[in-house]
C-alpha positions as CSV (number, residue, x, y, z in Angstrom):
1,X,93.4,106.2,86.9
2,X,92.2,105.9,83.5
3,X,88.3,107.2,83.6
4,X,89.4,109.6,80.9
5,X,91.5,108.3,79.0
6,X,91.4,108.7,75.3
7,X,89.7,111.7,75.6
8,X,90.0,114.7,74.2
9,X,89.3,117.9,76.5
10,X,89.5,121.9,76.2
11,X,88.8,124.2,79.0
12,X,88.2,127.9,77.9
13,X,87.0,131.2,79.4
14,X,87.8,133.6,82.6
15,X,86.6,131.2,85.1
16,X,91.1,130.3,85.8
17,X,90.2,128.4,89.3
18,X,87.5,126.3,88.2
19,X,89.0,125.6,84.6
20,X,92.3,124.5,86.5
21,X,90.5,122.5,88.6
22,X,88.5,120.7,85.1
23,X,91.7,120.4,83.5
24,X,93.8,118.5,86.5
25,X,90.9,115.9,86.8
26,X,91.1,115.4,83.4
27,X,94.7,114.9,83.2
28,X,94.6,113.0,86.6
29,X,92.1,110.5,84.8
30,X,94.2,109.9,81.4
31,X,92.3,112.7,79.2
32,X,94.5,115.6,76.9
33,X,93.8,118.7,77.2
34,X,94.0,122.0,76.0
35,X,93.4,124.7,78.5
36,X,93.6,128.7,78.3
37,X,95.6,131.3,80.5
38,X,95.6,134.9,80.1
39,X,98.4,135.8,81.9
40,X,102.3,134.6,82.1
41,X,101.5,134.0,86.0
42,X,98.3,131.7,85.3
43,X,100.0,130.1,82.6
44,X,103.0,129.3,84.7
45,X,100.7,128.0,87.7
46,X,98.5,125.9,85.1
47,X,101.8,124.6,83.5
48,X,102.9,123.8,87.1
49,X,100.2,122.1,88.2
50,X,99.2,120.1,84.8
51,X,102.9,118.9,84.1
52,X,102.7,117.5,80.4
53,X,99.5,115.6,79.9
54,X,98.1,119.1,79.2
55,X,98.8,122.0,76.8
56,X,98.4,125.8,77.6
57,X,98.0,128.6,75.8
58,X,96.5,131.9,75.5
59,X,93.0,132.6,74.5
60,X,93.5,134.4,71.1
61,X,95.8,130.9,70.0
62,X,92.9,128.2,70.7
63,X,92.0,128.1,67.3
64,X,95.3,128.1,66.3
65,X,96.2,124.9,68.7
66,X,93.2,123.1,67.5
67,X,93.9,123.8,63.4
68,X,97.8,123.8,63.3
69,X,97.5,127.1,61.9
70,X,100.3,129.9,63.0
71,X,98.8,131.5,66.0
72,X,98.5,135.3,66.2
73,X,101.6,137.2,66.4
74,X,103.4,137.2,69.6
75,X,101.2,134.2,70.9
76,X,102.9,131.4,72.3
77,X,101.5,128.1,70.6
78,X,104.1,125.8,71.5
79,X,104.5,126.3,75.4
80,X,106.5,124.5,77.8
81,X,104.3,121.4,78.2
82,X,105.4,120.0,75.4
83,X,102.0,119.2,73.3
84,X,102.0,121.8,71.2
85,X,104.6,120.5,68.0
86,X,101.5,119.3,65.9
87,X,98.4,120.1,64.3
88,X,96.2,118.7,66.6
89,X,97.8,120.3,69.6
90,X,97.1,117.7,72.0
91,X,99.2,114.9,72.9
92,X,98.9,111.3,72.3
93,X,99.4,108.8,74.8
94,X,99.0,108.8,79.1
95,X,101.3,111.5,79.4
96,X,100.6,113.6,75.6
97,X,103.8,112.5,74.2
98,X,104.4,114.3,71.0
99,X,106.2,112.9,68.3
100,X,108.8,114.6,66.2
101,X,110.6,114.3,63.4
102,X,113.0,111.5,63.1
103,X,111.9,109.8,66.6
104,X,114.5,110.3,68.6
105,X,114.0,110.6,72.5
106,X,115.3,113.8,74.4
107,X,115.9,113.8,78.5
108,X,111.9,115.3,78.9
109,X,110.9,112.1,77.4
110,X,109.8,114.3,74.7
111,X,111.0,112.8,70.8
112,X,113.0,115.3,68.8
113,X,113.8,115.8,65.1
114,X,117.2,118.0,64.7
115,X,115.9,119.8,62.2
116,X,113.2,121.4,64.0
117,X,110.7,120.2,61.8
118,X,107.8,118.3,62.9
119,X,105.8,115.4,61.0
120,X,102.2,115.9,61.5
121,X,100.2,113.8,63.1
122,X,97.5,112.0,62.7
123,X,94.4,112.8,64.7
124,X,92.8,109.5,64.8
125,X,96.2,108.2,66.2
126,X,95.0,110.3,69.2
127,X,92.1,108.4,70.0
128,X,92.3,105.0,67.9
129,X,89.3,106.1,65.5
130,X,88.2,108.8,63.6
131,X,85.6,111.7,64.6
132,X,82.1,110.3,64.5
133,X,80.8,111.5,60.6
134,X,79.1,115.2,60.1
135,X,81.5,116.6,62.5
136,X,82.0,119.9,60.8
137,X,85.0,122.5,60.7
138,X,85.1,126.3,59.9
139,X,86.4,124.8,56.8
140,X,84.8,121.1,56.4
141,X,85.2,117.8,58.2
142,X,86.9,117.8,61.0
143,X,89.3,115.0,62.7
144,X,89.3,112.5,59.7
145,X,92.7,113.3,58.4
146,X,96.4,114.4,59.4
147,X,95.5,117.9,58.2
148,X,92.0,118.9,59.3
149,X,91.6,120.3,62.5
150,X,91.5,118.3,66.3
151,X,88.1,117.5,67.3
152,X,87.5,117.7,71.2
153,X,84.9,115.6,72.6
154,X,84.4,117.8,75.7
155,X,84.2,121.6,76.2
156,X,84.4,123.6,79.3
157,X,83.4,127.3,78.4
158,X,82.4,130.1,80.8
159,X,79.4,131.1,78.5
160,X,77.9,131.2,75.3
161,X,80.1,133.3,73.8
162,X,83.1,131.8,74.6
163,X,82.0,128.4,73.2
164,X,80.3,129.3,70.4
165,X,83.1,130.0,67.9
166,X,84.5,126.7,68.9
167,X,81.6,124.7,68.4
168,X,82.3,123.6,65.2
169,X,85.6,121.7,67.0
170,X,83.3,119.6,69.2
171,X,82.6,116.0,67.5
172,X,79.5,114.8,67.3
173,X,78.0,113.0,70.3
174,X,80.0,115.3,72.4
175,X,79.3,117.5,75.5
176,X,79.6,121.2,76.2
177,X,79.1,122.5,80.2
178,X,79.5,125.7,81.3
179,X,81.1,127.1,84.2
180,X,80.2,130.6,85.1
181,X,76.8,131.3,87.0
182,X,75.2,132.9,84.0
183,X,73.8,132.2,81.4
184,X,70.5,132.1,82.3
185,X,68.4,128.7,82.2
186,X,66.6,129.8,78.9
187,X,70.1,130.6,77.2
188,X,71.5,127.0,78.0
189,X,68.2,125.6,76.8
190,X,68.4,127.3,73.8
191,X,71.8,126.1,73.0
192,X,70.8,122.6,73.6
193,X,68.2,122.6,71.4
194,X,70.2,124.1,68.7
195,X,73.0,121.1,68.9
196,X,71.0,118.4,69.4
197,X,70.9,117.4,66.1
198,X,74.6,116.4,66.2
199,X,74.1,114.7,70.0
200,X,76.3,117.3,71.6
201,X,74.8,117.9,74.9
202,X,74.7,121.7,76.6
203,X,74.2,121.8,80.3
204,X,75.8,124.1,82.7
205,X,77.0,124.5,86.4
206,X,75.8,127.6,88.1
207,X,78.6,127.8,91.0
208,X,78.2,130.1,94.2
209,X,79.8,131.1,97.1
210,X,82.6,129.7,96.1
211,X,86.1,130.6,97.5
212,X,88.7,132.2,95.4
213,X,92.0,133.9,96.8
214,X,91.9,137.7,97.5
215,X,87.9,137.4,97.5
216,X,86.3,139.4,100.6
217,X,83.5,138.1,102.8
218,X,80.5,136.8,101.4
219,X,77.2,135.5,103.5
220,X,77.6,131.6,103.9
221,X,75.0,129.5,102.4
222,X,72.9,127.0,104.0
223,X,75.7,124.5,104.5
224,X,77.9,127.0,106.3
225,X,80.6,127.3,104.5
226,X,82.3,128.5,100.9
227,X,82.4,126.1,98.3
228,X,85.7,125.2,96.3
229,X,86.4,125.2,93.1
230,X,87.2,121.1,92.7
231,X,83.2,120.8,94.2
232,X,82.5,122.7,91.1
233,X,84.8,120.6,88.7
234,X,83.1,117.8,90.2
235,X,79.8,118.6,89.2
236,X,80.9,120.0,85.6
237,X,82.7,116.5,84.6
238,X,79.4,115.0,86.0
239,X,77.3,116.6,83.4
240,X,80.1,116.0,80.5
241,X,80.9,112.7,81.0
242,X,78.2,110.5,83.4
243,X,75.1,112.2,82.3
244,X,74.6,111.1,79.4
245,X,70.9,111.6,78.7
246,X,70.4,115.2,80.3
247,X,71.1,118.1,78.1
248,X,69.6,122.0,78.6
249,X,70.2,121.5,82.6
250,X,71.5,124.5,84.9
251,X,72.9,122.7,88.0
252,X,73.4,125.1,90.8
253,X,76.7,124.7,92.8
254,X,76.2,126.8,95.5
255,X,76.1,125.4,99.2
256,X,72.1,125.9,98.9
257,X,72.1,129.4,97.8
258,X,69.6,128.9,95.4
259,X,69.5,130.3,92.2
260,X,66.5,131.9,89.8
C-alpha cells in the first residue's frame, strides 16, 4: 500500500496511543515519519511496532531531527530505527533507508560508511522535488538544499502549543490536525486563519470515550461502546490528507458524546 508514499509525516505531543496509531498508518501506507516518545518504554513499543520506515525520538530532540543540529545533551537523535544518520532525519525510500558514507550495505539493510561519518543528504532526494517556495525556517528557506532543515508536509500535534514552534517546518500547502480534545473550536479557527496564507490547513479531531490501558470506567456513549484509538487516527489522516478544502474544523470522535 502506497497512499502515503512520498510523504513526509511528524506526530508530536502526549497523546502516545493515538500518535502511534497516526504514525503506523503512515508507515503502513509508504509515508516517513518522525514520531515522539517520552519514555524508554514508549520508545521501545513505538520502535517495535514502526520497524524502520519510522524514526523516534524524544520530544526535546524534534528540532534537532528536523535541522541536523546536535540534539540536547543526553538525547538520543539517532535511535535504533535507523533514520536518524542525516540532516533531514527521515528516511528515503519504502522502508527510510538511509545512506551513509561510502555506500556499503550492512545485514539491517542499512548502508554504512567505516568511518562513522555520514554524507548529508539531500532533502529533495526525499520526495523527488523541492519544498513548495516561501516555505520558511527559524533560520530561512526551508527543504531547498542538503543543509536547510526537513520540511514535513503533515503534522499531528496534541495542541497549539505543541505545534506552534514547529510550524515553521511545515511546507506550504501542508496540513496540521490535532489530536487531543481541546483546543477549543475558536482556537483551531484562529490558527487556520493565521496559516492560510501559506495553504497549510488546521483542523482538529476532538476524540472521546476512547479506550486506553489502565483507564477506569467511563459512561458509554450513544453507540455503546469505547472508542479506539485507530478510529481516531482514522479520522485525523482524513482531515490531513482527503480533505483538502476544509480547514478551522473540530471533528468530534466520540461514539456520539457530543462536544461544545
Amino acid at each position: 500500500m502506497t497512499k502515503y508514499a512520498r510523504r513526509k509525516a511528524l506526530v508530536v505531543g502526549e497523546a502516545t496511543d493515538i500518535g502511534l496509531a497516526i504514525a503506523k498508518r503512515l508507515v503502513e501506507g509508504g509515508a516517513s515519519v518522525l514520531l515522539t516518545a517520552r519514555t524508554e518504554a514508549e520508545h521501545a513499543h513505538a520502535v517495535a511496532e514502526l520497524g524502520s520506515a519510522a524514526r523516534v525520538v524524544p520530544p526535546s530532540a524534534v528540532e534537532a531531527a528536523l535541522t541536523g543540529a546536535p540534539g540536547p545533551a543526553g538525547a538520543d537523535t539517532n535511535d535504533s530505527t535507523g533514520l536518524g544518520d542525516g540532516p533531514t532525519g527521515l528516511g528515503d525510500g519504502p522502508t527510510g533507508t538511509t545512506r551513509l558514507g561510502d555506500g556499503s550495505t550492512g545485514p539491517t539493510g542499512l548502508v554504512h560508511d567505516p568511518t562513522g561519518a555520514a554524507d548529508p543528504i539531500d532533502p529533495t532526494d526525499l520526495t523527488g522535488s523541492t519544498s513548495p517556495p516561501g516555505t520558511t525556517g527559524t533560520t530561512g528557506t526551508t527543504g531547498t538544499s542538503s543543509t536547510g532543515p526537513t520540511a514535513v508536509g503533515l503534522l499531528f500535534a496534541d495542541a497549539i502549543p505543541t505545534a506552534r514552534p514547529l510550524l515553521p517546518y511545515v511546507e506550504d500547502g501542508g496540513a496540521v490536525v490535532l489530536t487531543a480534545p481541546t483546543p477549543c473550536p475558536d482556537a483551531v479557527r484562529a490558527l487556520a486563519d493565521e496559516l492560510a496564507a501559506r495553504g497549510i490547513r488546521v483542523n482538529a479531531v476532538a476524540p472521546g470515550c476512547i479506550e486506553a490501558p489502565g483507564s477506569g470506567a467511563v459512561p458509554l456513549p450513544p453507540l455503546g461502546r469505547l472508542g479506539a484509538a485507530e478510529e481516531v487516527a482514522r479520522a485525523a489522516l482524513f482531515l490531513a490528507t482527503e480533505a483538502t478544502f476544509t480547514t478551522g474544523a473540530r471533528l468530534p470522535v466520540d461514539g456520539g458524546l457530543g462536544h461544545p
